[in-house]
C-alpha beads as a LAMMPS data file, in Angstrom:
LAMMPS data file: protein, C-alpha beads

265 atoms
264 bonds

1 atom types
1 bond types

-500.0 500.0 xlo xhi
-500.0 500.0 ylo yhi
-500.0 500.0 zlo zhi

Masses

1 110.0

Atoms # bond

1 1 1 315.025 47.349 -365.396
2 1 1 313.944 44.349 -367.884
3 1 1 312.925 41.174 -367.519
4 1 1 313.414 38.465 -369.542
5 1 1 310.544 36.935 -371.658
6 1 1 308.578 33.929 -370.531
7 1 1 310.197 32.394 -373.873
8 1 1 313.884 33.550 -373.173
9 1 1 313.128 31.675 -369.816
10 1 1 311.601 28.879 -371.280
11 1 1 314.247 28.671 -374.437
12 1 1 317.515 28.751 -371.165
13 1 1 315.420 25.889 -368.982
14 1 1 315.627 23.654 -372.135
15 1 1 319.455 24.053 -372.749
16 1 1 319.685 23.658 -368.912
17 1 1 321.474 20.267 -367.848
18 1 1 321.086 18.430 -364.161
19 1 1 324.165 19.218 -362.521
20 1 1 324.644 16.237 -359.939
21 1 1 323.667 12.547 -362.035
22 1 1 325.839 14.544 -364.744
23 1 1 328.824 15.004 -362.167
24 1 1 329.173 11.270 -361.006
25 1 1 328.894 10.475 -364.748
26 1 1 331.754 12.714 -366.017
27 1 1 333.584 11.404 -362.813
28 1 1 333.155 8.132 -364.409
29 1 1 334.392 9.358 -367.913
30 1 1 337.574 11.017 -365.598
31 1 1 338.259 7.526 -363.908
32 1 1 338.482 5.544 -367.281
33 1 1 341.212 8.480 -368.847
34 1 1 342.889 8.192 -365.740
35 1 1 343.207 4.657 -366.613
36 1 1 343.951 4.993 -369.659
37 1 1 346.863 7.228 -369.166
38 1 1 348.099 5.009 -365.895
39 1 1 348.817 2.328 -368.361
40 1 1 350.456 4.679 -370.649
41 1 1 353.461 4.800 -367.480
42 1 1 353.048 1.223 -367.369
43 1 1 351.285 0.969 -363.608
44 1 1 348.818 -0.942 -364.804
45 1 1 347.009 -2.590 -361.509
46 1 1 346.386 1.886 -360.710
47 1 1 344.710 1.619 -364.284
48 1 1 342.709 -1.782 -363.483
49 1 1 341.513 -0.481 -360.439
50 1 1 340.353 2.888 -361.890
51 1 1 339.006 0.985 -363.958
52 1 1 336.401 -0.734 -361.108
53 1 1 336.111 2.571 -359.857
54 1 1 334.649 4.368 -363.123
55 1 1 332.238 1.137 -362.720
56 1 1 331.533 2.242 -359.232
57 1 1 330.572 5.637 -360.294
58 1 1 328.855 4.503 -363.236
59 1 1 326.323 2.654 -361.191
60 1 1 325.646 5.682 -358.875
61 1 1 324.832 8.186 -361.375
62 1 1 321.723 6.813 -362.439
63 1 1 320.258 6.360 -358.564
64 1 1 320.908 9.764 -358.165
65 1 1 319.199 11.128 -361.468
66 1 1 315.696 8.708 -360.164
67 1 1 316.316 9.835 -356.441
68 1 1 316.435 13.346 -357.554
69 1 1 314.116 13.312 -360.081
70 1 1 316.454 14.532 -362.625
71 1 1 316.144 12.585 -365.422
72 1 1 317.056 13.941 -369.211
73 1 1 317.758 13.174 -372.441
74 1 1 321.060 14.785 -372.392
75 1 1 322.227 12.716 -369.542
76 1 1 321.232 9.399 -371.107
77 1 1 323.336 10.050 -374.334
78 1 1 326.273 11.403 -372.092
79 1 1 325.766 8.158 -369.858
80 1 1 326.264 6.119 -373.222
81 1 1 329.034 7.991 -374.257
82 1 1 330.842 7.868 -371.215
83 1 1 330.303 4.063 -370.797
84 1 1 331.633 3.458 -374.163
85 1 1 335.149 4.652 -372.829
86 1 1 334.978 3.209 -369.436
87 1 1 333.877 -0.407 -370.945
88 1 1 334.977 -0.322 -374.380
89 1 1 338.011 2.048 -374.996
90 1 1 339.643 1.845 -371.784
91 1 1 339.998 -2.078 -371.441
92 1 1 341.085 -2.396 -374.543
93 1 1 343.755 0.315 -374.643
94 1 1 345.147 -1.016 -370.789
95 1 1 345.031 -4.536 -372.150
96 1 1 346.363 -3.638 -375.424
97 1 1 349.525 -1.635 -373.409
98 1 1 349.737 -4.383 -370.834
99 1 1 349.896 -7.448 -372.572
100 1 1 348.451 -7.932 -376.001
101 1 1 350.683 -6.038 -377.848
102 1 1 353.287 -8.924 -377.555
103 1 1 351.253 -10.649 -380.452
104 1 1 351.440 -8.106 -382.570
105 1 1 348.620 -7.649 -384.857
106 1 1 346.935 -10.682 -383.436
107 1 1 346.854 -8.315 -380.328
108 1 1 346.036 -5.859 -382.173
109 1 1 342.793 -7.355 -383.531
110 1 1 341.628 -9.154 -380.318
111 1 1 341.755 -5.606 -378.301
112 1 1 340.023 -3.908 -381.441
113 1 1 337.018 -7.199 -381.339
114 1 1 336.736 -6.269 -377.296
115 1 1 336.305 -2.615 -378.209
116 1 1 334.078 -3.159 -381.225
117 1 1 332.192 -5.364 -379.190
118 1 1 331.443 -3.222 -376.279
119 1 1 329.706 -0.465 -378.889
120 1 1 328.053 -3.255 -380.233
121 1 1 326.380 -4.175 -376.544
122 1 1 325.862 -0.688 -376.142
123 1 1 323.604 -0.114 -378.678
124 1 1 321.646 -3.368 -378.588
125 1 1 321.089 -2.721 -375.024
126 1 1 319.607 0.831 -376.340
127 1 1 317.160 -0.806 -378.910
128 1 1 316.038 -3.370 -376.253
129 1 1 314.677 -1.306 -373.948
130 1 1 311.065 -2.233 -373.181
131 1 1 311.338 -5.491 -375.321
132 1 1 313.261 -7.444 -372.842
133 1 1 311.919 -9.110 -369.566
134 1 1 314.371 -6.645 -367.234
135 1 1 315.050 -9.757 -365.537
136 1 1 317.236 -10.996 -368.548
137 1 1 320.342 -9.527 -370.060
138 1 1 321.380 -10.291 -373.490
139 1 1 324.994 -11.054 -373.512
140 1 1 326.961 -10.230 -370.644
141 1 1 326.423 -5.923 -369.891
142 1 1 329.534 -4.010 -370.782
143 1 1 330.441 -3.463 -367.062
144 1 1 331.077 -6.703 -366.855
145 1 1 333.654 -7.482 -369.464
146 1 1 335.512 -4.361 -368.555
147 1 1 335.712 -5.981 -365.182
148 1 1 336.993 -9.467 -366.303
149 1 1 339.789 -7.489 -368.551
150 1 1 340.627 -5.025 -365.745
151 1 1 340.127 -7.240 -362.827
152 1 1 342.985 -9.920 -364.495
153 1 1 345.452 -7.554 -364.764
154 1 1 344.898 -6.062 -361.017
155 1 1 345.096 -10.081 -360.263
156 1 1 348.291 -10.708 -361.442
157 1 1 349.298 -7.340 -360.268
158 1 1 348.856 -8.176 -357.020
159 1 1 350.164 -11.821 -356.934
160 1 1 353.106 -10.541 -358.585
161 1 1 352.673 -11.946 -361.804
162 1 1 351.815 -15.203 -363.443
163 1 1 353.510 -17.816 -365.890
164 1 1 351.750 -17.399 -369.500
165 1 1 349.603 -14.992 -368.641
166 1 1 349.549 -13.418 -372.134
167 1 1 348.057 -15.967 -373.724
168 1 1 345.486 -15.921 -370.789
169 1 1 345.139 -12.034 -371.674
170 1 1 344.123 -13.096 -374.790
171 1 1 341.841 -15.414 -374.164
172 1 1 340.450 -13.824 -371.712
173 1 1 340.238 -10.204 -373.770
174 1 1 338.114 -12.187 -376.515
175 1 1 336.020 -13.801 -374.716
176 1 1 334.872 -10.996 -372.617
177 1 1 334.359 -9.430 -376.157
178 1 1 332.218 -11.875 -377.758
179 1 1 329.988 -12.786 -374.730
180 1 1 328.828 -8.902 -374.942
181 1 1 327.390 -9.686 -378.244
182 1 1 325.948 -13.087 -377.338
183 1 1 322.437 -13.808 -378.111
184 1 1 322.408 -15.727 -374.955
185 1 1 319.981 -14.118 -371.519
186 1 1 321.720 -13.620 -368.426
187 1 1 320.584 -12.897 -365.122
188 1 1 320.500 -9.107 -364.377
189 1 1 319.750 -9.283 -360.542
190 1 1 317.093 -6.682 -360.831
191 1 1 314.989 -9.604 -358.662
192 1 1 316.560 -8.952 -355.840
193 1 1 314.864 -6.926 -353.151
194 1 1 317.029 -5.460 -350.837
195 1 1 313.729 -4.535 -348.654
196 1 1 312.783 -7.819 -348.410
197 1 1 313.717 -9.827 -344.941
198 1 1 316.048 -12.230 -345.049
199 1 1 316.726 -14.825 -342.517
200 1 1 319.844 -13.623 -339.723
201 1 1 322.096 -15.939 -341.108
202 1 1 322.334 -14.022 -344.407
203 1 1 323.318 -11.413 -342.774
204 1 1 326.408 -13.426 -340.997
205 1 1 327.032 -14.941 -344.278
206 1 1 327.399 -11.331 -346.702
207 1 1 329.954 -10.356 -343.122
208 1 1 332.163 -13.344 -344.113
209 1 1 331.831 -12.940 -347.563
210 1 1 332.582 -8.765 -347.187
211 1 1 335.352 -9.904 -345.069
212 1 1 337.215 -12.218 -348.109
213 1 1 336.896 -9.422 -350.436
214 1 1 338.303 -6.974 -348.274
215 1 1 341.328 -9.831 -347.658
216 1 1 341.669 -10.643 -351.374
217 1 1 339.598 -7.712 -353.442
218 1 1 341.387 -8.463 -356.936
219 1 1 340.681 -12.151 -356.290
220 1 1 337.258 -12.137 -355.409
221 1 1 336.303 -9.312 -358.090
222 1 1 337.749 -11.122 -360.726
223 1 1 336.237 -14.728 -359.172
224 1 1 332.871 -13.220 -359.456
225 1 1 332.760 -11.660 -362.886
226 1 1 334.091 -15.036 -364.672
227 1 1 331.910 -17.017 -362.666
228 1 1 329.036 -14.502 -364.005
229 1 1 329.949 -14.550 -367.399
230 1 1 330.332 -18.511 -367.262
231 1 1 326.881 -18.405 -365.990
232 1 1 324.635 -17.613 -368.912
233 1 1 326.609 -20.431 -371.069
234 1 1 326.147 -22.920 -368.408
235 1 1 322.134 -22.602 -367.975
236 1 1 321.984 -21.931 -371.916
237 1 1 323.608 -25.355 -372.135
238 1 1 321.801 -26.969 -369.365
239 1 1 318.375 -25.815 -370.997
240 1 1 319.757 -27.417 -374.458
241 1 1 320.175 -30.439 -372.880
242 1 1 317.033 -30.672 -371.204
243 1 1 315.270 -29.608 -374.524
244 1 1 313.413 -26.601 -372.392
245 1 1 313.726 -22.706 -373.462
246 1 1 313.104 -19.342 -371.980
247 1 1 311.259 -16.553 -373.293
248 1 1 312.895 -13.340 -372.469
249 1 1 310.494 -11.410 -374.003
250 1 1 308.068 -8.767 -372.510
251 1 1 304.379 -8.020 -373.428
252 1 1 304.529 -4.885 -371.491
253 1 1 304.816 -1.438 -373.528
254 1 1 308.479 -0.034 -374.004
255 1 1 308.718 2.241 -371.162
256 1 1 309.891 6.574 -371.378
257 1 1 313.692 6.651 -372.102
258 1 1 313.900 8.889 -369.769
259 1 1 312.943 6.470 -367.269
260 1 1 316.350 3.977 -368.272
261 1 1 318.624 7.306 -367.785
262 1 1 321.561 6.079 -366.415
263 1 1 320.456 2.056 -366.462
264 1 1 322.421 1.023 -369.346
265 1 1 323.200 -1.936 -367.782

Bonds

1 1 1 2
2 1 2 3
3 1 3 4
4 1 4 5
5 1 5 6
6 1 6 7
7 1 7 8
8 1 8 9
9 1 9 10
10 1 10 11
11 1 11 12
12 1 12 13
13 1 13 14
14 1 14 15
15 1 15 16
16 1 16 17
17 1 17 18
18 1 18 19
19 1 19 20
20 1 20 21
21 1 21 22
22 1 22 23
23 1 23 24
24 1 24 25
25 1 25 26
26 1 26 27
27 1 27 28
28 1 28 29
29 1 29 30
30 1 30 31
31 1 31 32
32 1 32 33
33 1 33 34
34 1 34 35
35 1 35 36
36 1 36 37
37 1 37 38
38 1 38 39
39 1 39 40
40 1 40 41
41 1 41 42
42 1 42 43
43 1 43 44
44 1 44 45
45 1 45 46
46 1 46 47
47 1 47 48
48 1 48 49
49 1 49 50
50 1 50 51
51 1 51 52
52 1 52 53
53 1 53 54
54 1 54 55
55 1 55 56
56 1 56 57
57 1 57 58
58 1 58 59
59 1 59 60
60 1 60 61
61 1 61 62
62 1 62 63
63 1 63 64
64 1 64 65
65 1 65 66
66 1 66 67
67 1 67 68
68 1 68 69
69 1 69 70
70 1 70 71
71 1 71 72
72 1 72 73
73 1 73 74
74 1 74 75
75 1 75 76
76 1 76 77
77 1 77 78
78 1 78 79
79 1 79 80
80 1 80 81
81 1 81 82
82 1 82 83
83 1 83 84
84 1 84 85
85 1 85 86
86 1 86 87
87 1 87 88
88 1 88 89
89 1 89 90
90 1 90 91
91 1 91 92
92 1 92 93
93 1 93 94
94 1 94 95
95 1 95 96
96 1 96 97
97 1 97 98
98 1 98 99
99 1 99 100
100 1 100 101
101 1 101 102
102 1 102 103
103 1 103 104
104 1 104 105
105 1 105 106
106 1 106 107
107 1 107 108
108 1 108 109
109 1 109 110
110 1 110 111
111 1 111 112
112 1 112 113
113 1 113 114
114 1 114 115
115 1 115 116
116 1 116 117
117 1 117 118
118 1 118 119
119 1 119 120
120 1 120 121
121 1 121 122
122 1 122 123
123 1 123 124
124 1 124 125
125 1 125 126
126 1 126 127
127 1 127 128
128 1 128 129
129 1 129 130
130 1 130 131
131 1 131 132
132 1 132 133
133 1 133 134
134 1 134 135
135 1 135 136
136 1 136 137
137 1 137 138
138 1 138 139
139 1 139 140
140 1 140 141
141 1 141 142
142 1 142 143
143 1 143 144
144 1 144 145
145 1 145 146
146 1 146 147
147 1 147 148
148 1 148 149
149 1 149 150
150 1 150 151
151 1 151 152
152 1 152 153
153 1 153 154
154 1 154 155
155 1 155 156
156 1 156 157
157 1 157 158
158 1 158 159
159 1 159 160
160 1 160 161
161 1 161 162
162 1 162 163
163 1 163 164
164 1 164 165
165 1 165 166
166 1 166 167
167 1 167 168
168 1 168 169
169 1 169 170
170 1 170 171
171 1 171 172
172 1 172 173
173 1 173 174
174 1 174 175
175 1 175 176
176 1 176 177
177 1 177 178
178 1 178 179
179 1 179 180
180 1 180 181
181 1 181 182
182 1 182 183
183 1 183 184
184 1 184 185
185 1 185 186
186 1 186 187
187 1 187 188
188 1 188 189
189 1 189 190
190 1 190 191
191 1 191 192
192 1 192 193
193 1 193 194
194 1 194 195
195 1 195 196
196 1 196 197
197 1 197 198
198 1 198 199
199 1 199 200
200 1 200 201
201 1 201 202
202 1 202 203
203 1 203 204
204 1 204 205
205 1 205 206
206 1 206 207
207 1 207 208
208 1 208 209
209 1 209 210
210 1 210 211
211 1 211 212
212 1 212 213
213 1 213 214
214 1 214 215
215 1 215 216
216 1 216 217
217 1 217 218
218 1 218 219
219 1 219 220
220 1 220 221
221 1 221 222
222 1 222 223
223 1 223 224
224 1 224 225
225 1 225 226
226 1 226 227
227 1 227 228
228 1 228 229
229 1 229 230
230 1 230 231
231 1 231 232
232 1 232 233
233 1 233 234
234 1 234 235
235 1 235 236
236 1 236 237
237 1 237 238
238 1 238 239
239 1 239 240
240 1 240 241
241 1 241 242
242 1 242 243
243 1 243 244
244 1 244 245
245 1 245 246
246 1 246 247
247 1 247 248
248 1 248 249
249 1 249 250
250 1 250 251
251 1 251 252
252 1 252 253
253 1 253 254
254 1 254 255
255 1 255 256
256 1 256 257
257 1 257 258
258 1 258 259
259 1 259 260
260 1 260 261
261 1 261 262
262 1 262 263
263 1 263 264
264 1 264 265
């Protein structure tokens, strides 16, 4: 009986790939076709809320890679390639189906800036690794505008439609686009410790808050992400006025790739 060489063994390790953070992220990829094709049969609040879901699984993928330990090359490029359907392609085709193709190529265009605009983000958020305070985002993170796009169309899904709301489509479709490519900071939350204590009443207060969003999900999504992406323009504007600026760069060394598996954003 033979055994393999050392460097057969070697040579199969390094075409080996991490089975679980690979899983949630092609779950991810699944969730945004699923989408995609949902709003190809016209049920488009199915596709919006896929749509949150191939967020939710997006966000999971990369906790289980550090918890595991299974961090790799290949899964950061899949990661990328996976979020550029579930935030770039996949809004802008539901969109496109839903609403936007009523303005012909005006529609056209805006859900071709959204999608152009999400590769865009994509890749600046690639180069910026270890040059950016973590605390900052530049322009708002993909994630983000796919949830303003999606979480509209579950709103008026779910309040049964709205007067005009193409023309809020629109609006709304382009300037989730352009705020990805923003040269403005906004907050990325990565300051928040969730072992930290916290006085009891913050724990009565995230109850009553989990309790609205369970009443009114599509509301309170969509309520959050605007208010988000209003955010960064507000303070940006605010600092202008007071003549003050921020410096979102770091001093500190870009960090291991490898380390940002599954963080891109």
């Amino acid at each position: 009986m033979t055994h393999p060489q050392p460097k057969t063994i070697n040579k199969i390790r390094q075409n080996s790939i991490y089975l679980l953070p690979n899983s949630f992220t092609l779950a991810a990829l699944f969730s945004a076709f699923y989408a995609i094709t949902e709003s190809m049969h016209d049920r488009f609040g199915t596709a919006a809320i896929a749509v949150f879901v191939s967020m939710l699984l997006d966000g999971m993928d990369g906790r289980v890679a550090r918890l595991t330990n299974s961090q790799s090359a290949f899964g950061e490029q899949l990661d990328s390639l996976a979020d550029m359907v579930s935030f770039g392609v996949a809004p802008a085709l539901i969109v496109y189906n839903w609403q936007l193709y009523e303005f012909g190529k005006l529609g056209y265009g805006v859900a071709f800036v959204y999608c152009a605009c999400a590769a865009l983000r994509l890749a600046l958020f690639n180069t910026l690794i270890g040059k950016v305070d973590k605390r900052w985002f530049i322009g708002i993170p993909s994630p983000t505008a796919a949830a303003l796009v999606a979480g509209l169309i579950w709103l008026d899904d779910a309040y049964g439609g709205f007067g005009g709301i193409k023309w809020v489509a629109l609006l709304i479709t382009l300037f989730a686009g352009l705020s990805m490519v923003a040269q403005i900071p906004f907050w990325s939350f990565k300051e928040l410790h969730v072992k930290r204590k916290v006085p009891f009443m913050t724990m009565v207060i995230l109850v009553l808050v989990l309790m609205i969003a369970a009443t009114e999900p599509s509301l309170v999504l969509f309520a959050f992400f605007l208010g988000y992406s209003l955010s960064g323009y507000v303070m940006y504007a605010w600092r202008k006025f007071n003549g003050t600026t921020l410096n979102v760069q770091t001093d500190r060394q870009p960090e291991n790739p490898l380390c940002n598996e599954h963080n891109h954003e």
